[in-house]
N, C-alpha and C positions, 0 to 999 in steps of 0.2 A: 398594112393596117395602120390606123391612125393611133398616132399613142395617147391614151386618156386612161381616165381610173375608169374601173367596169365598177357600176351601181343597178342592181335589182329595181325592177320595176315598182315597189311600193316605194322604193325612194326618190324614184325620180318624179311619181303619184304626188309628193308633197307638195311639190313644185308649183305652183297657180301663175298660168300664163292666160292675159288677158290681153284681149284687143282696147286700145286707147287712143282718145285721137286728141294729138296735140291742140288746145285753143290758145295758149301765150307762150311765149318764147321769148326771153332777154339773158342777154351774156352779163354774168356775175361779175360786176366791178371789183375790180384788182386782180383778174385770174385771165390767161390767156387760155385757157381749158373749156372753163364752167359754164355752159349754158342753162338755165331757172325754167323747166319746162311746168307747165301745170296740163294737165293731163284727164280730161272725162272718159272714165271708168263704167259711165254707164250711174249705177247707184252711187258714186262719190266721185270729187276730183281729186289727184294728187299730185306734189310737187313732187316732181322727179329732178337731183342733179346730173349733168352727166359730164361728159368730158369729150364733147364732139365739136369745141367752137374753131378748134384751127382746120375741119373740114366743113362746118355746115353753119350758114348765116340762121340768126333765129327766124328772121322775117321766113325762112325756106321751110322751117320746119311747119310754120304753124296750117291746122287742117290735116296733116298728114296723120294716116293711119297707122299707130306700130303695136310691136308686142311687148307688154309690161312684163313683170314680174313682179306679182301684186301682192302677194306674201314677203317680200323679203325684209327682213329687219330693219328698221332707219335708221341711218345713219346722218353724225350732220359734215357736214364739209365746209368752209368758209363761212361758217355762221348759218348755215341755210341746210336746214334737215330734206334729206331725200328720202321717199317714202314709198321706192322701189327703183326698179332698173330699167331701160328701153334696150331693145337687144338688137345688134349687130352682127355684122359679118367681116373678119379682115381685118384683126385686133391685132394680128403682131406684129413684129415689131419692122419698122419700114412700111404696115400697108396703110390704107386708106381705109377705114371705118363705112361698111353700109348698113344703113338703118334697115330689120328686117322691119317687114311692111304685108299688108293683105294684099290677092290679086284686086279685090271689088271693094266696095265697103260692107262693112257687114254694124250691127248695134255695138254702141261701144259697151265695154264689161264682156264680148261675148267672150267665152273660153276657149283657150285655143287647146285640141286634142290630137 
């Protein structure tokens, strides 16, 4: 079994994952990390930072379909507020980061359930 914290269903409920599809992508000057994604949500864009630039050119990201995390608190990083998360697969440590992504496209803002 996978070790994690066990959390009830109304808490993981809170959670707002949205489909978003990247339109700009530029790596945050002075950071080998930071890539400045801005992100249509469907009803709003958002800037999302992340921390994918030593595996993914921004030029690669953009068009691509991922899954937000459209609630999550801002936070700023190098001067530049991010105003949610893109989610991944393959975060520990030694692997290689994959952006989760849709099979097809679907509307962006859709909910993912």
């Amino acid at each position: 079994m996978v070790e994690s914290q066990i959390i009830d269903y109304a808490e993981f409920a809170k959670v707002d994952l949205r489909v978003g599809v990247v339109e700009e992508a530029e790596r945050i000057p002075g950071s080998r990390k930071l890539i400045r994604l801005l992100i249509n949500l469907g009803s709003d864009k958002r800037q999302v930072i992340a921390g994918l630039a030593e595996w993914y050119k921004p030029e690669d990201l953009k068009g691509k379909y991922v899954i937000v995390v459209a609630n999550l608190k801002p936070k700023k990083m190098m001067g530049y507020e991010s105003q949610g998360m893109i989610l991944a697969a393959g975060c520990g440590e030694g692997e290689t980061p994959v952006i989760l992504t849709v099979e097809k496209p679907v509307p962006p803002g859709s909910k993912v359930c």
